[in-house]
C-alpha positions, 0 to 999 in steps of 0.5 A: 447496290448492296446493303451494308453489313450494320442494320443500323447504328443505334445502341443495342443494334444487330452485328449482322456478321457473327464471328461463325456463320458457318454454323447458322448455313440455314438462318442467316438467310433468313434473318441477316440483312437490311432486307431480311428485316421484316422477317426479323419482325416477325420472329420477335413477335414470337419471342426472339430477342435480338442475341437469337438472331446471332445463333443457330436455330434449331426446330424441335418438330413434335408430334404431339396431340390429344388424339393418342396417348402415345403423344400425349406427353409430347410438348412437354418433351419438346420442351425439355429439348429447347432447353437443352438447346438454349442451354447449348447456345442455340435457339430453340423453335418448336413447332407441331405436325400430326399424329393418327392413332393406330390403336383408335382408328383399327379396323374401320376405315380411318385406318387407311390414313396410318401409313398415308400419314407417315408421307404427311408426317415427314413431307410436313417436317421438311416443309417448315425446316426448310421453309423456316431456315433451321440449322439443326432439327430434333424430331420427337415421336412417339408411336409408330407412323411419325417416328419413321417418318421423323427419320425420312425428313432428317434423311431429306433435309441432311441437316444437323439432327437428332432423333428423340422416342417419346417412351413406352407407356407403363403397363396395366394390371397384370402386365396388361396392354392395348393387344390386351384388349384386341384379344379380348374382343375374341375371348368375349366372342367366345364366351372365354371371358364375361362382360364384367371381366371384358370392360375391366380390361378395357377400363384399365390396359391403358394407365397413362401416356406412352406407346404400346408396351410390348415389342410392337412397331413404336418400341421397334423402331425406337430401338432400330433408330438408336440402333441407326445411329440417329438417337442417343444412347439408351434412348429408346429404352426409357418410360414416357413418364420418367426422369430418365426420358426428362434428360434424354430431351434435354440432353438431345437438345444439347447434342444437336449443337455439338452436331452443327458444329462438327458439321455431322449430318444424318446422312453421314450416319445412315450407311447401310452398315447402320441399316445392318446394325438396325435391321439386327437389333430388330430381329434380336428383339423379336420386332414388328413386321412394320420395321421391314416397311419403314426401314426400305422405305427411311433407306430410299430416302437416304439413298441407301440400298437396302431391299428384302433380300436383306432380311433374309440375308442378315436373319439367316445368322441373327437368332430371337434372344428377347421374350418379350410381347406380343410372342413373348412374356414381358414388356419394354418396362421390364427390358428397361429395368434390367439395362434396356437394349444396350448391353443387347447391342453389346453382346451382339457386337462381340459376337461380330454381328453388328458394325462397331465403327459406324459414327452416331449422333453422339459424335462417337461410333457405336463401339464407342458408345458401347465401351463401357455398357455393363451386361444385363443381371445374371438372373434376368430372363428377357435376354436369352444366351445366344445358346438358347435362343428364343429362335436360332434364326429370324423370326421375320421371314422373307416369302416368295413364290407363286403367291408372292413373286415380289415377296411377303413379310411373315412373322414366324415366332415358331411357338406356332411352328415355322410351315402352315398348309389349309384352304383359304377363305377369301374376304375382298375387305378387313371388315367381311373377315372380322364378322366372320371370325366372330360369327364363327365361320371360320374353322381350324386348317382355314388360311384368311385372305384378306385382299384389296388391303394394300398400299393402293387398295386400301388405299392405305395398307391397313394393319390387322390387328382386329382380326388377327387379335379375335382370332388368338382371343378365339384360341385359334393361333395355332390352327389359322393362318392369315394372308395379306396385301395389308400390314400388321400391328407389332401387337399381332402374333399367329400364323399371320403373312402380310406385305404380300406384293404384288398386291391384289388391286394391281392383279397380284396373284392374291387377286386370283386365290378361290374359296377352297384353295390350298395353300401352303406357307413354309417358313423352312423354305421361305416359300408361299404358294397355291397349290393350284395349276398354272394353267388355271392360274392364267385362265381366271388372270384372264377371268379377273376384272378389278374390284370398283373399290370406294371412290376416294379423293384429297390424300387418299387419292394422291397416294393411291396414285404415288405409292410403290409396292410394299417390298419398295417400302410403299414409299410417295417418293417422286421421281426427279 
């Protein structure tokens, strides 16, 4: 026999019927009913009073934790959103998952957690959101794994939701920043710099709380997900410790009540127009190779098509207009003083090469959003005229050939020309190649390989920011190149071709490249070969026997034996 719709019918009770309750589709489950009631218990033993039950409940996820300070600031972000929440007539619930620092963690082992932790991150969000029964959800990031990560839990869980970057850090003396201090390790090597100038730089490239300052991977994907759809307008382009990041919270908070009750959810909003939108803006400003990785792999989620093809497609008519690091002059701090990325998306939208009518979480589509943006100041120099583009192409250039039959993502900025031909040096691991950059071992005309460094050889896809950092401290960008199965840092610059797929450890023809071999990358026609014999190829194919890579075990080896290939997004997504 069913329980009656009163709890009970003492003064003060619970009406267990709100006039709405298609706007708590998720909650009611939990906390209505007579048999619900030690749930409710529960919650009041956390701070809910009997009105809350009656509302839609949000879950704010942060990212926050001591270990970085791009999340440093986090909770109290997360505060501001629950207010913004409790100000919209919702319940706010706050509740925590991990972050790993990139920066912290380059070039040691710990490194192979980065992208292993992206999977954590969202199967993490999703697991509370909807175990807790939340109605909507803002996701709060802050550097570059849990921010895409945030992403593919909202596609998972197609609830009411928003996306919140928790900001760029200030920049250091002289526009110092954390890829300051990688290339400092160079320049020490060298003799470029003494030890009193080498500990000022790292005494002082980090001011505070933040994300790496330059157009690195976390300032790429926060304006690739504004871009999407999925945050709010400005978003993106906002200091950690601001007034204006302050608001963004409380206001987002806000905005995720209007979304549960216009029934708005991510994947109404992640179209591949959006994806366009995102993958445009991304090479407008000169973004981190990163954003190919996490953008294929936010799509699968949401079920959407989008593949390497296009990237080469859209960037063949999308030219580099930002100066900004780590190719260029300036940092986010200088692109949000001047207006941030929307009079960007702005111009870009007359100029027909984003999707105006794509629906955001503001309830309004992009061209909405953009009406009434004012242009950037007649004298800035960041944003180039799209007559004197920085690159009159995409600077992320999609390689194939006999190196990388599935594909490899280079970064070619062009400052160090667009084709590339020397001998390669191989090295089976990060750690054999950076001591021979700083031991001198390497020579002008080398290409580095570095191997065994992909989604299952690491396991993990390391970045190379250590090695691709000594080698522009070294002075040699112009005159190195470096080819991996792994990933780069948004920090990294040069010659640098990583993604390469299929990678070594699954007998890619990475796997097969001999000290001494030539190489060419030609970004002008998208190709990465060894200049070697076919016939050769398949006689040391036949030759090749798997390295014994460290034995690994917990979540190393889940992923090891989950994750697809790079040019898939190097994605833990199972199969139904």
């Amino acid at each position: 026999m069913p329980f009656a719709v009163k709890l009970y019918d003492i003064s003060n009770s619970v009406d267990l019927v709100m006039s709405d309750k298609n706007l708590r589709k998720h909650s009611r489950k939990i906390v209505d009913g007579v048999e619900q009631a030690p749930s409710r218990a529960m919650l009041r033993a956390v701070g809910f009073e009997t009105e809350d039950f009656q509302v839609p409940q949000v879950g704010i996820a942060s990212t926050w934790s001591m270990i970085t300070p791009c999340n440093i600031h986090l909770n109290e972000l997360a505060k501001e959103a629950s207010n913004g929440v409790s100000d919209s007539g919702a319940k706010g619930i706050i509740f925590n998952t991990i972050t790993v620092s990139d920066g912290i963690s380059m070039g040691t082992s710990g490194m192979r957690y980065s992208l292993v932790s992206r999977e954590i991150i969202a199967d993490s969000i999703e697991a509370v959101t909807a175990a807790q029964g939340f109605d909507g959800l803002v996701t709060i990031g802050g550097c570059d794994k849990n921010m895409p990560a945030c992403v593919m839990a909202m596609a998972r869980l197609n609830r009411p939701s928003i996306f919140v970057y928790g900001g760029t850090i200030k920049p250091g003396p002289n526009k110092t920043d954390i890829v300051s201090v990688f290339e400092a390790v160079g320049a020490l090597s060298s003799g470029k710099i003494n030890n009193d100038e080498f500990l000022k730089v790292e005494k002082t490239a980090i001011p505070g709380p933040g994300a790496c300052g330059g157009m690195y991977t976390a300032n790429t994907m926060a304006s690739a997900i504004e871009a999407l759809g999925l945050s709010l307008a400005n978003s993106s382009a906002q200091e950690a410790v601001s007034d204006a990041k302050t608001n963004d919270c409380r206001e987002a908070g806000k905005a995720v009540m209007d979304l549960i009750k216009n029934d708005i959810k991510p994947l109404d909003i992640m179209s591949k127009e959006a994806f366009e939108n995102a993958i445009t803006v991304v090479i407008a400003l000169g973004g981190s190779t990163n954003a190919v990785l996490h953008l294929i792999a936010m799509a699968k989620e949401a079920g959407v098509d989008v593949s390497l093809k296009d990237f080469t497609r859209i960037g063949s008519n999308v030219p580099v207009l930002a100066d900004l690091k780590p190719s260029g002059k300036y940092l986010m701090s200088d692109l949000i003083e001047i207006g941030g990325i929307q009079p960007l998306m702005k111009r870009l939208l007359k100029r027909g090469l984003i999707h105006g009518d794509c629906l955001t979480v503001s309830g309004k589509t992009m061209a909405e959003n953009l009406k009434h943006v004012e242009d950037y100041p007649k004298d800035q120099e960041i944003i180039k005229d799209f007559s004197t583009p920085i690159k009159k192409s995409s600077h992320l250039e999609i390689l194939y050939g006999n190196l990388a039959p599935e594909g490899a993502v280079a970064k070619i900025s062009g400052k160090e020309g667009t084709s590339f031909t020397g001998i390669a040096k191989t090295f089976n691991s990060e750690e054999a190649a950076m001591d021979a950059i700083l031991s001198d071992k390497i020579s002008k005309g080398d290409v580095i390989i570095i191997r065994y460094e992909g989604p299952k050889g690491g396991p993990g896809m390391r970045e190379m920011l250590s090695p691709t950092g000594a080698i522009m401290g070294k002075g040699l960008g112009s005159d190195v190149a470096l080819i991996t199965d792994g990933r780069f840092s948004g920090g990294s610059h040069g010659f640098v071709v990583g993604h390469v797929s299929p990678e070594a450890m699954v007998g890619g023809p990475l796997a097969l490249i001999e000290d001494g071999d030539q190489i060419i990358i030609d970004a002008e026609n998208k190709i990465i070969n060894i200049l070697v014999n076919d016939k050769i190829l398949k006689k040391r194919r036949e030759k090749w026997i798997k390295p014994s890579k460290e034995r690994v075990s917990g979540v190393l080896a889940k992923y090891r034996m989950c994750v697809s290939s790079a040019s898939d997004g190097a994605i833990t997504l199972a199969d139904s």
